[in-house]
C-alpha positions in Angstrom: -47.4 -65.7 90.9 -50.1 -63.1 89.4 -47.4 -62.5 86.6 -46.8 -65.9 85.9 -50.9 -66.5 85.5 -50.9 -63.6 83.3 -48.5 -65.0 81.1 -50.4 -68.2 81.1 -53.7 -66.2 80.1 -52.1 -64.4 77.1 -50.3 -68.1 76.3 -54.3 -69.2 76.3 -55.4 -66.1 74.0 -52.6 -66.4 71.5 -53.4 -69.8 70.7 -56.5 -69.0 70.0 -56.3 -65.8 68.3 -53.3 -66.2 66.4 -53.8 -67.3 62.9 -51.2 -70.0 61.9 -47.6 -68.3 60.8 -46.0 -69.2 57.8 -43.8 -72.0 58.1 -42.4 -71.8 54.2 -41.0 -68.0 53.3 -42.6 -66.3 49.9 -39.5 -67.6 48.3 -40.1 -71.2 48.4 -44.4 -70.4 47.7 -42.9 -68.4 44.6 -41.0 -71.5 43.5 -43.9 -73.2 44.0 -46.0 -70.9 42.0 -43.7 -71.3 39.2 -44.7 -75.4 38.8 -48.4 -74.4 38.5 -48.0 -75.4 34.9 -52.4 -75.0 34.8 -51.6 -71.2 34.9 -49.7 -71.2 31.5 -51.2 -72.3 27.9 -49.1 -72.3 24.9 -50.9 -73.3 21.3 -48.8 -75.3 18.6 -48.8 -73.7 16.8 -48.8 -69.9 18.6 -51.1 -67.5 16.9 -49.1 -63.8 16.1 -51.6 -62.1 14.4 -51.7 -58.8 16.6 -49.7 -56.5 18.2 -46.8 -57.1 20.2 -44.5 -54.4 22.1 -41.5 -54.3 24.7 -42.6 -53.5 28.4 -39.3 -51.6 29.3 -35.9 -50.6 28.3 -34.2 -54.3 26.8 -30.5 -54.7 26.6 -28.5 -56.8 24.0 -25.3 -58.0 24.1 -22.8 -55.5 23.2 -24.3 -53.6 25.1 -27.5 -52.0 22.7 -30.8 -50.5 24.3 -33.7 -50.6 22.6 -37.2 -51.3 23.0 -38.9 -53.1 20.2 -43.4 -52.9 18.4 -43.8 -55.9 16.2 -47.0 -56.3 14.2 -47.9 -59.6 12.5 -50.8 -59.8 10.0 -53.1 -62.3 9.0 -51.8 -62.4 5.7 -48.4 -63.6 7.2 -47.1 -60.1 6.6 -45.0 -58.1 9.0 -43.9 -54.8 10.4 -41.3 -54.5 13.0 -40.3 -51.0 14.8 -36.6 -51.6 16.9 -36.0 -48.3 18.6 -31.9 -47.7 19.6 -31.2 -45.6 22.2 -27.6 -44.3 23.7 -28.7 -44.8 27.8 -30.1 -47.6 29.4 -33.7 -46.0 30.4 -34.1 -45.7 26.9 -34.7 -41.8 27.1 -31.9 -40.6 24.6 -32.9 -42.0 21.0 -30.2 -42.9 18.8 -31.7 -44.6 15.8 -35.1 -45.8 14.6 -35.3 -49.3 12.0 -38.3 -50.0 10.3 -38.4 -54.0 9.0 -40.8 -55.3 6.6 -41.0 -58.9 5.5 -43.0 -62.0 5.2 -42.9 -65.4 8.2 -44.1 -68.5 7.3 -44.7 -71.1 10.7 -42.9 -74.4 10.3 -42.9 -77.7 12.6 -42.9 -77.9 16.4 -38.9 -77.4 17.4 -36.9 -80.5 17.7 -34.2 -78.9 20.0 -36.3 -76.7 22.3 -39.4 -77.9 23.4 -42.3 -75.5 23.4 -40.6 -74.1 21.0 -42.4 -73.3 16.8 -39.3 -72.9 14.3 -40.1 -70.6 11.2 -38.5 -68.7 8.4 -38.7 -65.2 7.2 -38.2 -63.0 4.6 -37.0 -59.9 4.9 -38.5 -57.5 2.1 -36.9 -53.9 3.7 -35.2 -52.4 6.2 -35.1 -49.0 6.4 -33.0 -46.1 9.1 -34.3 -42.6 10.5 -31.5 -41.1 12.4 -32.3 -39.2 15.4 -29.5 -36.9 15.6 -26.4 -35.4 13.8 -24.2 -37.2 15.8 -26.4 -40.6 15.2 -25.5 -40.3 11.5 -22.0 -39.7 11.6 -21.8 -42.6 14.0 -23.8 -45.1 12.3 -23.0 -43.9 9.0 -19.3 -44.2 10.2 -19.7 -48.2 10.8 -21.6 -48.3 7.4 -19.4 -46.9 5.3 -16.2 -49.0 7.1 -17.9 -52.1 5.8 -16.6 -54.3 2.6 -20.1 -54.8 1.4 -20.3 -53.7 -1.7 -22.9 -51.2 -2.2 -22.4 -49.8 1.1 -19.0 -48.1 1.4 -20.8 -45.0 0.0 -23.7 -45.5 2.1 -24.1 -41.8 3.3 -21.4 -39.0 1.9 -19.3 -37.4 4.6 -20.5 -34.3 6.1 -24.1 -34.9 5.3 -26.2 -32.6 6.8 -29.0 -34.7 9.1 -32.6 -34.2 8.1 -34.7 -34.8 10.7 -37.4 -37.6 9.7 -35.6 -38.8 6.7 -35.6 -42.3 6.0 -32.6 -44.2 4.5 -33.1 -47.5 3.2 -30.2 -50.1 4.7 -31.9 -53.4 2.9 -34.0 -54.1 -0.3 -34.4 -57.1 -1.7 -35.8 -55.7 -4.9 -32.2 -54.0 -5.5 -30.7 -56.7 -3.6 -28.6 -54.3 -1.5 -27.6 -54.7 2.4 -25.8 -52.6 4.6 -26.9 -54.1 7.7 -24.2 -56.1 8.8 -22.3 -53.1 10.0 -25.1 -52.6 12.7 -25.1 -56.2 13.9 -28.8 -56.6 12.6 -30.6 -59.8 12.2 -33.7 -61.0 12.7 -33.0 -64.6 13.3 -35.0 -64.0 16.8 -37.8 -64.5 14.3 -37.0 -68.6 13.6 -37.7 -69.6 17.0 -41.8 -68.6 18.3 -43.5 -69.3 21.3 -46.4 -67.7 22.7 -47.4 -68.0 26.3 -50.8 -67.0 28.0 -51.8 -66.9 32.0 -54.0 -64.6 34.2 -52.6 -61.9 36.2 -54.5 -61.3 39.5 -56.3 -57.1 39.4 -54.1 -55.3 41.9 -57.3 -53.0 42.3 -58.8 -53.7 46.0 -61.9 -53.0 45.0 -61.6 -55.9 41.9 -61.6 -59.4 42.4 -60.8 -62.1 39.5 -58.0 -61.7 37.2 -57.0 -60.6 33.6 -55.5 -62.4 30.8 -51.6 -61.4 29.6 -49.8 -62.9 26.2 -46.3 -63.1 26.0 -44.5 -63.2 22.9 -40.8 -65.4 23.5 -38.5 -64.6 19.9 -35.3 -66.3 19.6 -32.3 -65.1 21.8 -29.1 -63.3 20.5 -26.1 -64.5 20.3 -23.8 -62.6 23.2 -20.4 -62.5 20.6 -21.1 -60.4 18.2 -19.0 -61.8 15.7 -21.7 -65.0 15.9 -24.8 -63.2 15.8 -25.2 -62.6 12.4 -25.7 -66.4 11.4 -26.6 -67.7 14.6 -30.0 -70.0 14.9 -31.3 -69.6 18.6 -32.4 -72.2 20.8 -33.7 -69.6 23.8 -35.4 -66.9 23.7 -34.6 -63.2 24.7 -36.9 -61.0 27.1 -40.7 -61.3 25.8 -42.8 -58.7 24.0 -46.2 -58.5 25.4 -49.9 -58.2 23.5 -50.6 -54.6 23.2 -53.7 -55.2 24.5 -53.4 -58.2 26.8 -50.1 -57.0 28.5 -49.6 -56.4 32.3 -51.1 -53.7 34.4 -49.5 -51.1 35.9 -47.0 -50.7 32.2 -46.7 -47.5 31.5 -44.3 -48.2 28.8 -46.8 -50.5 26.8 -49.1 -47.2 25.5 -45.5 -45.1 24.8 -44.4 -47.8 22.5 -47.5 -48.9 21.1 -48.0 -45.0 19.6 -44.4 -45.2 18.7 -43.2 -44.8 15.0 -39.5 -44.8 13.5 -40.6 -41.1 13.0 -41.6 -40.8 16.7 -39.6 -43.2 18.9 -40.5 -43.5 22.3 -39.5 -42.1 25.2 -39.8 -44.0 28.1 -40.6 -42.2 31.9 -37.6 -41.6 33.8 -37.0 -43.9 36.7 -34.8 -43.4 39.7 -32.0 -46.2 40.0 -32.0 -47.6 43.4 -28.7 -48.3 44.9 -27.1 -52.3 44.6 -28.3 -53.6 47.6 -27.9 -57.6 47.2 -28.7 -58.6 50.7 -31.5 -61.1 50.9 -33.1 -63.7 49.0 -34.0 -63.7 45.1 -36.1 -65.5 43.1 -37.3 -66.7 39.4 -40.6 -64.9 38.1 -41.3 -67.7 35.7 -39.4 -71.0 34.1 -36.7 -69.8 32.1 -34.9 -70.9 29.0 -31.4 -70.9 28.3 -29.5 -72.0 25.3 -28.6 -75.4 24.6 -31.9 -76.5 25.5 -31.8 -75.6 29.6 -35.2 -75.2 31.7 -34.6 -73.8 35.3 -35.4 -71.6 38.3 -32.7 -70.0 40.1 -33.1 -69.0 44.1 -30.4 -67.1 45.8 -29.2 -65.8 48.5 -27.0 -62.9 49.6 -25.5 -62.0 52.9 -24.4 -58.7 52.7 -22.6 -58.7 56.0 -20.0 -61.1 55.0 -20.4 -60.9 51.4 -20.8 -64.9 51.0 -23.8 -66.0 48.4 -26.1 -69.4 48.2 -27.5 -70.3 44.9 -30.3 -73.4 44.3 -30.2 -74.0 40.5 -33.4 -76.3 39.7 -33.2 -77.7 36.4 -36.1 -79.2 34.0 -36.9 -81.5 30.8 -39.8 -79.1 29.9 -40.9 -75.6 29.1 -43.2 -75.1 32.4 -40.2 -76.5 34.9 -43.0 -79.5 35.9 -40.7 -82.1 35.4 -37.3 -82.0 37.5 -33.8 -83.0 36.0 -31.5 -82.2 38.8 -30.9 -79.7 41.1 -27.4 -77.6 41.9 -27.0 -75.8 45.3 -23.6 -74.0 45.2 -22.1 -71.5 48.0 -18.7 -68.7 47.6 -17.8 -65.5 48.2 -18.1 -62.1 46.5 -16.4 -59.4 45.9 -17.7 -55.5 46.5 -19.3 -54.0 43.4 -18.0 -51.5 41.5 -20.1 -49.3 38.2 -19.8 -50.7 35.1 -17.8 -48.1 32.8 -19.4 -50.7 29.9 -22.6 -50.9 30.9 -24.1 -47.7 31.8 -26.2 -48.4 35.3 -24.5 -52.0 35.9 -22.4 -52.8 38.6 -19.1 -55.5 38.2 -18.2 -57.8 40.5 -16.3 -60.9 41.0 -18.2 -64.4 42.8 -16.1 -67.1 43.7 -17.8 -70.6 43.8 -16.2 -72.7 46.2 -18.8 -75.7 46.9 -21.5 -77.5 45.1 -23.9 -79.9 45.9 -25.9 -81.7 43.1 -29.2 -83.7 43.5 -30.0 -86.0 40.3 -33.8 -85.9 40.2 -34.7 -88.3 37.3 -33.3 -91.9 36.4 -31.3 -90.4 33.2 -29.6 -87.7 35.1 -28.6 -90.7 37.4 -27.6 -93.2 34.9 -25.5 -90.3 33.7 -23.8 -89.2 36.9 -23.0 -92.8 37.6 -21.2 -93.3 34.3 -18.8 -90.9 34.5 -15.5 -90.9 35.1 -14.5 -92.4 38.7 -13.2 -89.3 40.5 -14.9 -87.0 38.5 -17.9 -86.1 40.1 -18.6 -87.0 43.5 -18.1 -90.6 44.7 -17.6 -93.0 41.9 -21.2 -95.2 41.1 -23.4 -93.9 44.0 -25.9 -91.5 42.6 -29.4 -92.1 43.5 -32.6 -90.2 42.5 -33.5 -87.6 45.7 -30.6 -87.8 47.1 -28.0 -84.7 47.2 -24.3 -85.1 47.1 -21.2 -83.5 47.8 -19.0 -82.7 45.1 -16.5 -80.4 45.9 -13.8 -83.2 47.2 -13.9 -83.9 43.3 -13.7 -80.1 42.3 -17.2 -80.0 41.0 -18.5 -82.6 38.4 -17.5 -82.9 34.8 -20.4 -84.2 33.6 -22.5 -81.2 34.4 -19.8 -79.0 33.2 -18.8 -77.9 37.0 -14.7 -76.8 38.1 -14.3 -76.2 41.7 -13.1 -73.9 42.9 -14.2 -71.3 40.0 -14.1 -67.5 39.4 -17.0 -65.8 37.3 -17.0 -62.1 36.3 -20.6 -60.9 36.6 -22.6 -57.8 35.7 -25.4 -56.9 38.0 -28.3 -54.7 38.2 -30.9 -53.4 40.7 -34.5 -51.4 39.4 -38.3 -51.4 40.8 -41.0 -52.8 38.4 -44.0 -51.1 38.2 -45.9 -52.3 41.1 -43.0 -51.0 43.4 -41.3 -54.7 43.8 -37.4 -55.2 43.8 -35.9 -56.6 40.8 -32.1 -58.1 40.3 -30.5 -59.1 36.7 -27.5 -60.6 36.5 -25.1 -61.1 33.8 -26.4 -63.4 30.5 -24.3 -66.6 30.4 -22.3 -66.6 27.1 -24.3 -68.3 24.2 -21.6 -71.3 23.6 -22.4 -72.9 27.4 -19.1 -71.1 28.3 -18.0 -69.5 31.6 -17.0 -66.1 32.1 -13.9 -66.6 33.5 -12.2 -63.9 32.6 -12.8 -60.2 32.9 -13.2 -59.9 29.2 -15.7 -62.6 29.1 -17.7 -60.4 31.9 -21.4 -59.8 30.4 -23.0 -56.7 28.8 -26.5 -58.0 28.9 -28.8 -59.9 31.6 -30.8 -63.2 32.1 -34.6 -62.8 33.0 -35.0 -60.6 36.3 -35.0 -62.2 39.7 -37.4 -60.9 42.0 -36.5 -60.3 46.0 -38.7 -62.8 47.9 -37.3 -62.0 51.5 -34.6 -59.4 52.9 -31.4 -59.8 54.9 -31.5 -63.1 56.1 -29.0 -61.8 59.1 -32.4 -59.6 59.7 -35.0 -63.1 60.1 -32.4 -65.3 62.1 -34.8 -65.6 64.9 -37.4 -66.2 62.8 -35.7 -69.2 60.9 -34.2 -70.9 64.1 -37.8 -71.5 65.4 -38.3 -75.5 65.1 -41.9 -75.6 64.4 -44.0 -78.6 62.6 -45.0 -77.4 58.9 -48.4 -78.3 57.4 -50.1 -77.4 53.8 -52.6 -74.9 53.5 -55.6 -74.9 51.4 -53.2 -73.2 48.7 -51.1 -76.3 49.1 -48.3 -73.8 51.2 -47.3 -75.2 54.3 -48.1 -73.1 57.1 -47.0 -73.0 61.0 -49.9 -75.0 63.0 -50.5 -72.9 66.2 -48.9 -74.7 68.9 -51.5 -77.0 70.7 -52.9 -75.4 74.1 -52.0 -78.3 76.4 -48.3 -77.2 74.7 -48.6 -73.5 75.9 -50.0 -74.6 79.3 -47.2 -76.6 80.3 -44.5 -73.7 79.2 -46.6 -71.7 81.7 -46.8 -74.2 84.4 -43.0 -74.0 84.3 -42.6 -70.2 84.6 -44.9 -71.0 87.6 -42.4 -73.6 88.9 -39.2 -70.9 88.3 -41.2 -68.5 90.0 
C-alpha cells in the first residue's frame, strides 16, 4: 500500500514539476522554421556592391573543388578569384583564375521567381599555376583544344614559375582558351540576394546578427552543356565578407586570398557515413526548372529502408504549398566513391509513393491526366494524400514505380559541431540517375540531422499524447491533467 501511495505522490509532483514535453520533434519545428518567410528579405533588384566569399570547400559537377571571392564595385566593375584544388577539403591547390569584367542588372526573372537576370562581360581571364604538375596538366587540356590561338598555349616542358600569371582570355586580343577548362561564368546571369538574422551562439549575448547570401546561377551537371547553358537555380551561396555566419573560419582564409596566395582551408576530420536518423532542409531550396522545396528524410540503419517527404512550392521562401511527395524503398550498403574523393555510392530503390496536391492547379492537373496513370482516375482533391504505387508512380509528376537511383552521399560537421548530409545533385535536364553512369559527382544543399536513430526514440514516438502550440507556435505535450494521474494511481492501489 505505502508503495502504491508513493507512486501516487511522485504522479502528483510530476505533474506539477514537469514542464510540458515536446509533442513535435526538431524536425518538423525546423520545417516549420523554414516557412518563416518574415526572417528572409530579398531586394529587386539585389544590391552586390561588396564583397562576397565561399564558406567551405564547393564541389562542381565533374567533380572540381574550389572555393570562390567575388568583388563587385559600384561602378558595375568586377573581380572574381575561383581557387581549384586537387582534394575535396580544398588543402591541395591546383590552379588559381583571376576574372575581370563588367555586369549590368536586367529585369526581375520570368522563369525563376526571386530570381534578377543580368549580363556580363568578361574583359580577362587570367591562370597562376600552383605546381609543375598543375601546368603540364592544365596546359595538357589547353593545348588538346581546336581553338585557334590555343594549341600553342604553353610549349612542352616549360619550366613552372611560381607566381607567374598566364592570360587564358582577352577581349582586347580577342583570344580564349578557356573552353578546355570548362569555364564560364554564366552563374553570373541569374542574381539573388537573400538577408536574415542569425541568433549569437555566445551565452553571454542575446539578439542576433545580420548574414547576406549571395545565390549565382547553377552549373550545368554535363559538362558537354555547361559552356552555353543559362541557369534557372542557383549553386551553393557565397556569403558577405563581413555579414557572413559565425563560427566560419574559412570566411577570413578566403577573404585574404589572392590567385598569388590561394587559400588553404583547416583540415577537418571526415566522420564516418552514418545515415541513421532523420534529416532535414536548412532553408527553401531551388532546383532547376523552376522547383521550390524542402526535403525530410528518414533512415533506418537497421534494416536499411529510407522515408523521404518532398514538400514542393510556387515561391522562393517555400510559403506557398504546390504538393507534397512522401516516398519509401530500400538501400543498398555504401561503398567510397573512387570518383569522388570523400563520397560514398550507393544504390536506393523507391518502391512506393504517396502524393498530396496542395493547391487547385496541382489538382486540376492530377485529375486530367491520363486514366490509369497516376493514382485513381478523377479523384484528386486539395489536402488529401493518395496512393500511387498501384499505378507505378504518376506520370504527370514525372514518377516510375518501382525505380532505381544511383546516389553519391556525404557526411561532415559544420562549424558549430552539427551533423550535415549531401546527397547527389539531380542532373540539370529533370532526368533520373538511373544508371550508374548517370550517378552524381556533385551535391544538392546540405541536409541537416534533426533527430537520431528512430529504432533509438520508438518509445518515445508510440506515446499517444494530445498536442498543443506553444507561444513559438510549436506544438508541445500538455502535462497530463492531475485528476488523470490520480486515477492511474488509484488503479495500482486496486492491483495492489
Amino acid at each position: 500500500m505505502l508503495r502504491c501511495w508513493w507512486l501516487a505522490g511522485l504522479l502528483l509532483a510530476c505533474a506539477a514539476a514537469e514542464p510540458p514535453l515536446r509533442w513535435e520533434p526538431r524536425c518538423r519545428q525546423q520545417l516549420r522554421h523554414l516557412q518563416d518567410g518574415a526572417r528572409i528579405a530579398a531586394r529587386l533588384p539585389p544590391r552586390l556592391e561588396g564583397h562576397w566569399v565561399s564558406t567551405g570547400c564547393e564541389v562542381r559537377p565533374g567533380p572540381e573543388f574550389l572555393t570562390r571571392s567575388y568583388l563587385f564595385y559600384a561602378n558595375r566593375l568586377f573581380k572574381a578569384y575561383q581557387f581549384y584544388y586537387w582534394d575535396p577539403s580544398c588543402r591541395e591547390p591546383l590552379y588559381s583564375l583571376v576574372i575581370k569584367g563588367k555586369l549590368r542588372l536586367r529585369q526581375a526573372s520570368w522563369i525563376t521567381r526571386g530570381a534578377t537576370e543580368a549580363d556580363y562581360h568578361l574583359h580577362k581571364v587570367g591562370i597562376v599555376f600552383h605546381s609543375q604538375k598543375a601546368m603540364r596538366e592544365v596546359a595538357s587540356w589547353i593545348n588538346q583544344t581546336s581553338s585557334e590561338g590555343c594549341s600553342g598555349f604553353l610549349p612542352p616542358g616549360r619550366t613552372w614559375a611560381p607566381g607567374a600569371l598566364y592570360e587564358l582570355l582577352s577581349a582586347k586580343s580577342e583570344r580564349d582558351c578557356t573552353a578546355a577548362l570548362g569555364f564560364a561564368m554564366h552563374e553570373l546571369s541569374l542574381v539573388r540576394v537573400e538577408k536574415h538574422y542569425q541568433p549569437l551562439l555566445e551565452p553571454q549575448q542575446s539578439g542576433s546578427q545580420l548574414v547576406e547570401e549571395l545565390y549565382l546561377g547553377d552549373i550545368h551537371t554535363d559538362w558537354l552543356e555547361r559552356l552555353h547553358y543559362r541557369p534557372t537555380g542557383y549553386q551553393r551561396p557565397l556569403q558577405n565578407a563581413v555579414h557572413h555566419v559565425h563560427p566560419c573560419p574559412a570566411c577570413g582564409i578566403i577573404y585574404r586570398a589572392d590567385e598569388h596566395h590561394p587559400p588553404i582551408l583547416p583540415a577537418r576530420a571526415e566522420p564516418p557515413m552514418q545515415l541513421s536518423g532523420s534529416w532535414v532542409s536548412t532553408h527553401c531550396e531551388v532546383r532547376p526548372a523552376v522547383l521550390f522545396l524542402t526535403r525530410y528524410f528518414i533512415f533506418h540503419g537497421n534494416n536499411h529502408t529510407w522515408e523521404g517527404y518532398y514538400y514542393h512550392y510556387s515561391d522562393p521562401l517555400c510559403k506557398q504549398p504546390t504538393f507534397t511527395i512522401y516516398a519509401s524503398g530500400r538501400y543498398t550498403q555504401g561503398v567510397p566513391s573512387s570518383k569522388v574523393r570523400g563520397g560514398t555510392e550507393l544504390a536506393f530503390k523507391v518502391t512506393q509513393a504517396r502524393v498530396t496536391p496542395m493547391d487547385q492547379l496541382t489538382v486540376m492537373m492530377l485529375n486530367s491526366s491520363e486514366p490509369g496513370s497516376c493514382g485513381l482516375t478523377n479523384s484528386w482533391s486539395a489536402g488529401v494524400e493518395q496512393d500511387i504505387t498501384p499505378t507505378n508512380g504518376c506520370l504527370a509528376l514525372g514518377i516510375k514505380l518501382p525505380h532505381t537511383e544511383y546516389e553519391l552521399f556525404k557526411t561532415e560537421h559544420d562549424t558549430r559541431d552539427r551533423s550535415l548530409l549531401y546527397v547527389g545533385e539531380r542532373p540539370t535536364d529533370g532526368s533520373s540517375p538511373d544508371r550508374p553512369d548517370k550517378r552524381p559527382t556533385s551535391y544538392q544543399a546540405p541536409l541537416i540531422q534533426c533527430a537520431g536513430a528512430p529504432e533509438e526514440f520508438s518509445n518515445y514516438v508510440s506515446l499517444k499524447y494530445l498536442g498543443e502550440e506553444d507561444a513559438n507556435g510549436s506544438e508541445a505535450l500538455k502535462p497530463l491533467p492531475v485528476a488523470f494521474l490520480l486515477f492511474i494511481a488509484l488503479q495500482f492501489l486496486r492491483w495492489d
